[in-house]
KEKOLVO-620285 format. One line per field, with one value per residue (C-alpha): x, y, z; residue number from 1. Coordinates in steps of 0.25 Angstrom, whole numbers, plus 5000, padded with zeros to 4 digits. Example, Ala and Ser with C-alpha at 12.3 -4.5 7.8 and 13.67 -1.06 7.14 Angstrom:
REM residues 2
east = [5049, 5055]
north = [4982, 4996]
up = [5031, 5029]
n = [1, 2]
***
This chain:
REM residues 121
east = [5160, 5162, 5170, 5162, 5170, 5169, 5154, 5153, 5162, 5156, 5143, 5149, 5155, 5140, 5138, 5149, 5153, 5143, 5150, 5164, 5157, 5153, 5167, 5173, 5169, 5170, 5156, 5153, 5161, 5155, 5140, 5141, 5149, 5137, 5130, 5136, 5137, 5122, 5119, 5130, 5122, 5110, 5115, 5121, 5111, 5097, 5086, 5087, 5101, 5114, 5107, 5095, 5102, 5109, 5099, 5090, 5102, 5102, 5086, 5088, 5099, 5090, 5078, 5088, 5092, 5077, 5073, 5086, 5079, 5065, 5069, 5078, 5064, 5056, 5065, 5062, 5049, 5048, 5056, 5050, 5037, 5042, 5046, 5031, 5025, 5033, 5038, 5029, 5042, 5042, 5027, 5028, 5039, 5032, 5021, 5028, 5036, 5025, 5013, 5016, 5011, 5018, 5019, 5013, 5019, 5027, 5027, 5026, 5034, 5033, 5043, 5039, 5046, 5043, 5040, 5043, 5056, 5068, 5079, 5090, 5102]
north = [5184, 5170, 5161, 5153, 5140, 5142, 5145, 5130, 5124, 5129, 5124, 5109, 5109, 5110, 5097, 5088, 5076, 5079, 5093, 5085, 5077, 5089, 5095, 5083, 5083, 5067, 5065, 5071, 5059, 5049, 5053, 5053, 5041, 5034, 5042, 5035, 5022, 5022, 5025, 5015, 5004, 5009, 5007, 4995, 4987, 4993, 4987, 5000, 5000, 4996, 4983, 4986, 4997, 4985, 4974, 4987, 4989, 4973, 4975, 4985, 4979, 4966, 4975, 4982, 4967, 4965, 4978, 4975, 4961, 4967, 4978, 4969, 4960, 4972, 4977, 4963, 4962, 4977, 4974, 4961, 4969, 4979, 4967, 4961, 4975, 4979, 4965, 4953, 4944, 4944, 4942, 4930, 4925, 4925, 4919, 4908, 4904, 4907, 4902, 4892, 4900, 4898, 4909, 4909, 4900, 4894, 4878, 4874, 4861, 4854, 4845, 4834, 4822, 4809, 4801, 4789, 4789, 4785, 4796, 4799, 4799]
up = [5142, 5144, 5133, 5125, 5128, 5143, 5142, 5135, 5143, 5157, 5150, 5149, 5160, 5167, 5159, 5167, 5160, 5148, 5147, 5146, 5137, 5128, 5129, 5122, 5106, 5107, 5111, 5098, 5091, 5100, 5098, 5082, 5083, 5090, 5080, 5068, 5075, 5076, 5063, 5057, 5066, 5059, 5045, 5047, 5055, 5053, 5045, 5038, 5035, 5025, 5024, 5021, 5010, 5004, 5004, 4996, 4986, 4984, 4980, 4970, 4963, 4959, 4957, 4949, 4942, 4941, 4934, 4923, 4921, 4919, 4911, 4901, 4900, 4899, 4887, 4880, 4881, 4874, 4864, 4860, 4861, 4851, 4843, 4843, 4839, 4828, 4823, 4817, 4818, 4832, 4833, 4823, 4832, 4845, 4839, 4833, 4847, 4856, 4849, 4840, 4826, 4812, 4801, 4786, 4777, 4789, 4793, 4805, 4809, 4823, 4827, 4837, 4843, 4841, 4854, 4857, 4848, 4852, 4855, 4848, 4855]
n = [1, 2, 3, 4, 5, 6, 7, 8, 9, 10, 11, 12, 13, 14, 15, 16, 17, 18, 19, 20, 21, 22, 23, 24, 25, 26, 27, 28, 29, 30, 31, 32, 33, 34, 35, 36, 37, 38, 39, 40, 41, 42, 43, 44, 45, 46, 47, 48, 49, 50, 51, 52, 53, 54, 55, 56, 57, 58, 59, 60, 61, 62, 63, 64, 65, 66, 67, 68, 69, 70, 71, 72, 73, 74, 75, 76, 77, 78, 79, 80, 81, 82, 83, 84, 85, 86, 87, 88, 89, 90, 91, 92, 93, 94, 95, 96, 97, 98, 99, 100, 101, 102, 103, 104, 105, 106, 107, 108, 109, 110, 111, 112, 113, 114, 115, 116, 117, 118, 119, 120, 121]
***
């Protein structure tokens, strides 16, 4: 019965220089290196790539920056809302800066300046 080995290796030899070059592990080596430089070349250099990934990871950092600013406003606006419902203070307030009215039993006094007089230094 014949050895396994010399069945493979009678089976190689048919194949001349591919046979050697089946015989030798290196070719292995060589095909995943071309492999991995392939796909290192794609990674790098592809529209799809490493920079794309950073240039992504740059985007969600400031959306990140914008969402903290709109949340901070957000948490503001809700508490000044609270404020309005359950507080007349704050209602007089914002009516007194923003429209100009005066409370009960309040006087209102304007000061404008004169025109035309001479500055004082």
């Amino acid at each position: 019965m014949p050895d396994g080995r010399h069945f493979r290796s009678k089976y190689l030899d048919w194949f001349g220089f591919w046979g050697q070059i089946l015989r030798s592990r290196s070719w292995i080596l060589s095909v995943l290196a071309i492999l991995g430089l392939m796909m290192q070349v794609k990674l790098w250099l592809s529209d799809d790539g490493y920079g794309k990934t950073r240039e992504l990871r740059r985007a969600v950092s400031l959306q990140r920056q914008q969402n903290q600013v709109l949340k901070d406003r957000n948490s503001a606006l809700e508490a000044e809302m609270l404020n309005l419902k359950n507080g007349n203070e704050a209602a007089e307030e914002r009516a007194r800066t923003d429209l100009g009215m005066i409370g009960r039993n309040e006087t209102f006094y304007q000061v404008v300046p004169a025109t035309g007089a001479p500055k004082s230094e």
